[in-house]
C-alpha positions in Angstrom: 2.8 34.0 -7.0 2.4 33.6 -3.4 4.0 35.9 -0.6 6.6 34.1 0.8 8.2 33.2 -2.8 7.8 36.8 -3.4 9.5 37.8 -0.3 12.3 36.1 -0.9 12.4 37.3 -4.5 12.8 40.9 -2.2 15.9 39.6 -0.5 17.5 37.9 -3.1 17.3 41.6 -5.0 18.3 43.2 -1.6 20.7 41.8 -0.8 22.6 41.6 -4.9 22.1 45.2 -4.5 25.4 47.0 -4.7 25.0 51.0 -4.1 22.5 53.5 -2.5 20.3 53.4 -5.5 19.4 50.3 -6.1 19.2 49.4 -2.4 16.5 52.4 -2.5 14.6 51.0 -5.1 14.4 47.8 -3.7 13.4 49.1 -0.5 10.5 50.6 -2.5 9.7 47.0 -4.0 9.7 45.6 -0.2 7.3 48.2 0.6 4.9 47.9 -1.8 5.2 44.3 -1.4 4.4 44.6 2.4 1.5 47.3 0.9 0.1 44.4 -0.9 0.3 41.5 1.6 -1.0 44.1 4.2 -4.3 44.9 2.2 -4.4 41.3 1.7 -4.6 40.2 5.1 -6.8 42.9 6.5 -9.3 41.8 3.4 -8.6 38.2 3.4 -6.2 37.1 6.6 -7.6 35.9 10.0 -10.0 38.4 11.7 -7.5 38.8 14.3 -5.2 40.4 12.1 -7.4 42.7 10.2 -6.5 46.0 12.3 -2.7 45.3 12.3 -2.7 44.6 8.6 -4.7 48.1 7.9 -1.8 49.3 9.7 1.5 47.6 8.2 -0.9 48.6 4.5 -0.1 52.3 5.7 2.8 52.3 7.2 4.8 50.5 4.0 2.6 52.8 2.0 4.1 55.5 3.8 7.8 54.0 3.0 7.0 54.0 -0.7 6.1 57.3 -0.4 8.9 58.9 1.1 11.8 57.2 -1.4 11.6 58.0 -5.3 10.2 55.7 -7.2 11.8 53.7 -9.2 11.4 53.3 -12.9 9.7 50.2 -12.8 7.4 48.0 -15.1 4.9 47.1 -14.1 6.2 43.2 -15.2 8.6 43.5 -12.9 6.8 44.6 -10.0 6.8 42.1 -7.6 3.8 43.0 -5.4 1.4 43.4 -8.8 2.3 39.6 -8.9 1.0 38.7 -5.2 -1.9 36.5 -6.2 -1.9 34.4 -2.6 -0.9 34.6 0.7 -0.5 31.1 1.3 1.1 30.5 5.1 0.0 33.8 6.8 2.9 32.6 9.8 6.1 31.4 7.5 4.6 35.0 4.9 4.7 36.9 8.2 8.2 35.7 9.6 9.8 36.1 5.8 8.4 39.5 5.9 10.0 40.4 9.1 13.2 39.2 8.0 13.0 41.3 5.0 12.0 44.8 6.8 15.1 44.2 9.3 17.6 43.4 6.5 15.5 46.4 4.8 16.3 49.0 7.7 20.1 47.9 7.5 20.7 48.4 3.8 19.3 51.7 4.4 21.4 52.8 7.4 24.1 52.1 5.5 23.2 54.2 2.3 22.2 57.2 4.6 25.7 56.4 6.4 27.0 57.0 2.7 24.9 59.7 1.6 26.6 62.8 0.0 23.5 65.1 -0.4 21.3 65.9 2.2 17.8 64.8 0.6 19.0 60.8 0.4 20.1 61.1 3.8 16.4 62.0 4.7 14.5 59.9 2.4 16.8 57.1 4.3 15.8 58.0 7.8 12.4 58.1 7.2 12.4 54.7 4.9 14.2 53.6 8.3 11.6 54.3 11.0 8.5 52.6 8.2 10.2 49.8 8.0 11.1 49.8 11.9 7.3 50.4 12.3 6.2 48.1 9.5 8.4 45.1 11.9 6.5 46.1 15.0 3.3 45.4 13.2 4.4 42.2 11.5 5.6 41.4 15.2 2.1 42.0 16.6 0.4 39.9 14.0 2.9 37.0 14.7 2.0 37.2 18.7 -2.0 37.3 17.8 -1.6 34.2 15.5 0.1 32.6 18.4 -2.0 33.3 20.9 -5.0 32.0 18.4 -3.2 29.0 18.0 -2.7 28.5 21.7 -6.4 29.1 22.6 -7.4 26.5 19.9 -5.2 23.9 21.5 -6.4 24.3 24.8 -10.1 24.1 22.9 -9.1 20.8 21.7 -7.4 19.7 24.7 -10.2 20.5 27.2 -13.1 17.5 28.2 -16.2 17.0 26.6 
C-alpha cells in the first residue's frame, strides 16, 4: 500500500481513538509508520532528502521506543504494509499533518494521566513527534527549493 493511503489509514485510527490507550498505541503505529517511510526515503527518496530521512527513521524510532508497544499483529501493522512511497510531497505533507494531530492526542492523554509513568512516556512521545515535524518540514523546504532550481533550469536560454 503506498504512504499516503497509509497515512491516512493513521488518522482515521487517531482520530476514532477514544482514551489514553488507544491513542498511545496509535501513536506507536504513526511512528513506526514515519520509521518506515523515513528508511524509505533515505534508501530510495531524492538524494536531497537522504540525511533528513536518516534522521525522521530515528527520531520516530525513538517515539516507538519510549511508549509500550502495543499488542499488535503483525496483519495489522500498517507500516509492515508500506510497499511504495508514491508522491514523496503530498506522503510528506500527510505525514506532517499526522505528527501535529499526533503531538495533540498526546498532550491531552498526559493532561489526563493518573500515574506518573504515562505522563512521561507522553512527554517524550511529544517532543519525537515535535522533532519528527521539524524534519518532515525540512524535507518539504529541500523538495521545494529542488523544484524551484529545476524551473529556473528550464526557464533559462539555450
Amino acid at each position: 500500500m503506498d504512504a499516503v493511503r497509509l497515512i491516512m489509514a493513521s488518522r482515521r485510527a487517531l482520530a476514532g481513538s477514544e482514551d489514553g490507550p488507544k491513542i498511545m498505541a496509535e501513536a506507536w503505529q504513526a511512528y513506526a509508520l514515519a520509521q518506515a517511510i523515513g528508511s524509505r526515503l533515505a534508501v530510495s527518496g531524492p538524494p536531497e532528502l537522504r540525511g533528513e530521512a536518516l534522521g525522521l527513521t530515528e527520531l520516530a524510532g525513538r517515539g516507538c521506543g519510549v511508549l509500550d508497544t502495543p499488542p499488535v499483529d503483525v496483519a495489522d501493522l500498517r507500516a509492515a504494509q508500506l510497499t511504495e512511497l508514491g508522491d514523496a510531497r503530498k506522503g510528506l505533507l500527510d505525514l506532517g499533518s499526522l505528527l501535529m494531530e499526533l503531538g495533540m492526542a498526546l498532550v491531552a492523554v498526559a493532561s489526563a494521566a493518573d500515574d506518573e509513568g504515562t505522563y512521561w512516556q507522553c512527554m517524550e512521545a511529544i517532543d519525537a513527534a515535535d522533532e519528527s515535524r521539524d524534519r518532515v518540514r525540512e524535507m518539504l523546504r529541500r523538495l521545494a527549493a529542488r523544484d524551484g532550481e529545476i524551473r529556473e533550469r528550464d526557464r533559462a536560454p539555450g
